[in-house]
Every structure is written in structure tokens, then in C-alpha cells.
C-alpha positions as CSV (number, residue, x, y, z in Angstrom):
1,X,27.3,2.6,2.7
2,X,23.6,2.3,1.3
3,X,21.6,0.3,3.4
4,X,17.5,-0.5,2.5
5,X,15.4,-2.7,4.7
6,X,12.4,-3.2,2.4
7,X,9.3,-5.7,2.5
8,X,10.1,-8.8,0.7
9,X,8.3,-9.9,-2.9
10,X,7.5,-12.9,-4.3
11,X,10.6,-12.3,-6.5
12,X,12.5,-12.8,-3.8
13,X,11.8,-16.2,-2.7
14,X,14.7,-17.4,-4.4
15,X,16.8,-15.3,-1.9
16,X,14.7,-15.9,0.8
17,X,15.1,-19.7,0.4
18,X,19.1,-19.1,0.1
19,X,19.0,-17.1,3.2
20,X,17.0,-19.8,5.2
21,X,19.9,-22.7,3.9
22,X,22.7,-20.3,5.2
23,X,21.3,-19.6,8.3
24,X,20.1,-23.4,8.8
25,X,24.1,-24.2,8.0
26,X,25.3,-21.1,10.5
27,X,22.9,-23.0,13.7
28,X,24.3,-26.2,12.6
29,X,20.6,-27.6,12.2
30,X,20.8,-27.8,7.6
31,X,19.3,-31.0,8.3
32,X,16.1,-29.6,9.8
33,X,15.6,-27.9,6.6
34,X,12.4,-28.6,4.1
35,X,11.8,-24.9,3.0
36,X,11.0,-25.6,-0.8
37,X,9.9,-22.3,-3.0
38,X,7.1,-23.9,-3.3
39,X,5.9,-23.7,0.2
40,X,7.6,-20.3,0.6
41,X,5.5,-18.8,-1.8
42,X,2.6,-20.6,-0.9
43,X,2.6,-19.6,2.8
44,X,4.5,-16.2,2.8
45,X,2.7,-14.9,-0.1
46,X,-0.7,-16.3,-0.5
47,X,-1.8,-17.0,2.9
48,X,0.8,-14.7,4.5
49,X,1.1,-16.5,7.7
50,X,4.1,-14.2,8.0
51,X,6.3,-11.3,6.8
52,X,10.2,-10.9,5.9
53,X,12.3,-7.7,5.4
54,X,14.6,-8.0,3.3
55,X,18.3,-5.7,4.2
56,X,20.1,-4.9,1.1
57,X,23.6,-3.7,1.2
58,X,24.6,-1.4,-2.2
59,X,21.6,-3.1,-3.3
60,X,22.9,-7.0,-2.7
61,X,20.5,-8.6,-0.3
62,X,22.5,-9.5,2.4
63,X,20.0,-10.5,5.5
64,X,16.5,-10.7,6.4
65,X,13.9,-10.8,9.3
66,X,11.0,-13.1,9.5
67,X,8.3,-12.2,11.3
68,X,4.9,-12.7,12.7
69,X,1.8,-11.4,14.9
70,X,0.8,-13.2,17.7
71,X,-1.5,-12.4,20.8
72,X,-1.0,-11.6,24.6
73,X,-3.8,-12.3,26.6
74,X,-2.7,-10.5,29.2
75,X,-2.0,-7.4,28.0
76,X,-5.1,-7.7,25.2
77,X,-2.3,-6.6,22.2
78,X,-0.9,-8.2,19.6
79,X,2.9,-8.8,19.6
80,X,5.5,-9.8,17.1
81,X,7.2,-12.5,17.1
82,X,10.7,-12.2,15.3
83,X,11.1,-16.1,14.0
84,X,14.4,-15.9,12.6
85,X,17.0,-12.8,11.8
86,X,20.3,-13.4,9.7
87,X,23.0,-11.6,8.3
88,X,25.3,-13.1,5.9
89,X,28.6,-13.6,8.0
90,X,30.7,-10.8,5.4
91,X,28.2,-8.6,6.3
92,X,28.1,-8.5,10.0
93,X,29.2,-5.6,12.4
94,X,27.7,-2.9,9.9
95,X,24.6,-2.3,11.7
96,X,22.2,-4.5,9.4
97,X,21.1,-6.6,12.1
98,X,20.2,-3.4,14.5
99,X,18.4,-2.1,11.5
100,X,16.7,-4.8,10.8
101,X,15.1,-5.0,14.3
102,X,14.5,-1.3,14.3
103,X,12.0,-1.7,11.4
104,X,10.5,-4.3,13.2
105,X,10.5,-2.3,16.2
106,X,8.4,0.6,14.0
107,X,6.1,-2.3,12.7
108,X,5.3,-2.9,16.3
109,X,4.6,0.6,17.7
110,X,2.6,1.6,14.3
111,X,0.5,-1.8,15.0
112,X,0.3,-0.6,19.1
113,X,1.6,-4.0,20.0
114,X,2.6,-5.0,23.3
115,X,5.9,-6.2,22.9
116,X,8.2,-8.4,20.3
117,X,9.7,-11.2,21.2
118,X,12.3,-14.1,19.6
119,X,14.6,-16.9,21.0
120,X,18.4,-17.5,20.6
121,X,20.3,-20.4,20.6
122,X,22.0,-20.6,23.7
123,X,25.9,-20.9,22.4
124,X,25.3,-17.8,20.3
125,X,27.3,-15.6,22.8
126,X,27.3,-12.7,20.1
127,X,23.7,-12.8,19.5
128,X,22.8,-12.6,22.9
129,X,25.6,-9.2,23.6
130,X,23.5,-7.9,20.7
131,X,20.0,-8.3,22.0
132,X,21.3,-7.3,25.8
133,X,23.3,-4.2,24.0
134,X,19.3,-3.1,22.9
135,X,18.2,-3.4,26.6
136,X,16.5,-6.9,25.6
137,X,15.7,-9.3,28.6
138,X,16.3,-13.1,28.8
139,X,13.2,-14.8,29.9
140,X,14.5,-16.6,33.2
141,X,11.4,-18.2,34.0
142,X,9.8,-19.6,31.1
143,X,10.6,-22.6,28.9
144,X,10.1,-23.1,25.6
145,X,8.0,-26.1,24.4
146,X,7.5,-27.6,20.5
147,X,5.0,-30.0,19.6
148,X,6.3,-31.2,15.5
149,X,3.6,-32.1,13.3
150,X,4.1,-35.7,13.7
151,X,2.5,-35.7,17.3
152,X,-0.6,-34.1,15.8
């Protein structure tokens, strides 16, 4: 097995944007979709409003992580927020995800943030094992709220 978890490039936006669809398809939410490469490129890579690893598999890119900072007042640190993580379905069970959110993980202690934090659909029963299998904790008490641009 050769596993690489690498930054991704502008080059890769066509796989980024593939990536996005499957994962869209996978939450049963493709319709929610309006990721163009366009806009990919426009907000990954010239304003960088956020990151994405890239995990290739004997170099085939088979999953990524998007990513970005955020603040906690509280604890005066940045965190990371993990927006979406997703491994093609063929290529799950090989330790990619874990990987994945290991490099993330190193991103976060060599930036001294506070924490890292990311949401999961409710029915994803697997997802959830994995993130309690890392000693991550469900959020009992809070909520989360979205305001779409149309309300702006």
C-alpha cells in the first residue's frame, strides 16, 4: 500500500470538484450542489478561504479533507474546522480516513490551535464509530444553526 496525504493544487480542482459530487450523492443532498471549477478555484486558491488534502492511494486520488481556521473566544486559539472528509466507497477500511484526520490533527498542533471540530450526519452510524473509535465527543448540548445566503 502507498498512501500520500498531500496539499491540494490548482490542478486538482477537477478532482476536487468530482470528489464534492460523490460525496454530495453519498449524503443523498446532489441537489444542494453548485460547486463549479470556477468558484473552486476562485475561493480555494485565490482567496483561500480554505485548504483540502488530497489522499492518494498508489497515486490515484481517492479522498480528501476540507478544511478551515476559525476562532474560539474562549480559549483565545484558533481551531480547525474539518468541513467535509470523504473517501471513495472502494477505498474505505484502509485507514485513509484516519490518515487524513491525523494530518489535520498535525496542522492543528503546529498552528497551537485549541481544538478541531466537524459535524456528521446523524444516520452515518459508521462515521460516527469512527470519530468515537479516535476518542471524539458528540456535542450534547449545542445545536447547529445555518442562515443561507438568501436571508442575507
Amino acid at each position: 500500500m502507498s498512501l500520500y496525504i498531500r496539499e491540494a493544487e490548482k490542478k486538482d480542482i477537477p478532482v476536487i470538484l468530482a470528489l464534492i459530487k460523490e460525496l454530495a450523492h453519498f449524503e443523498k443532498l446532489s441537489n444542494e450542489v453548485f460547486a463549479t471549477e470556477e468558484l473552486l478555484a476562485h475561493n480555494l486558491f485565490e482567496h483561500q478561504y480554505a485548504k483540502i488534502l488530497i489522499a492518494e492511494y498508489n497515486n490515484v486520488p481517492v479522498g480528501q479533507a476540507l478544511y478551515f481556521f476559525n476562532f474560539s473566544t474562549f480559549l483565545s486559539k484558533p481551531g480547525i474546522y474539518l468541513e467535509d472528509i470523504y473517501i471513495k466507497p472502494d477505498y474505505r477500511g484502509k485507514g485513509i480516513g484516519k490518515a487524513l484526520l491525523k494530518k489535520i490533527i498535525e496542522i492543528a498542533k503546529e498552528k497551537k490551535c485549541g481544538r478541531v471540530e466537524w459535524s456528521v450526519l446523524k444516520w452515518n452510524k459508521s462515521a460516527i464509530d469512527f470519530y468515537l473509535s479516535l476518542g471524539a465527543k458528540p456535542l450534547e448540548d449545542w445545536s447547529i444553526f445555518r442562515l443561507k445566503q438568501e436571508h442575507f
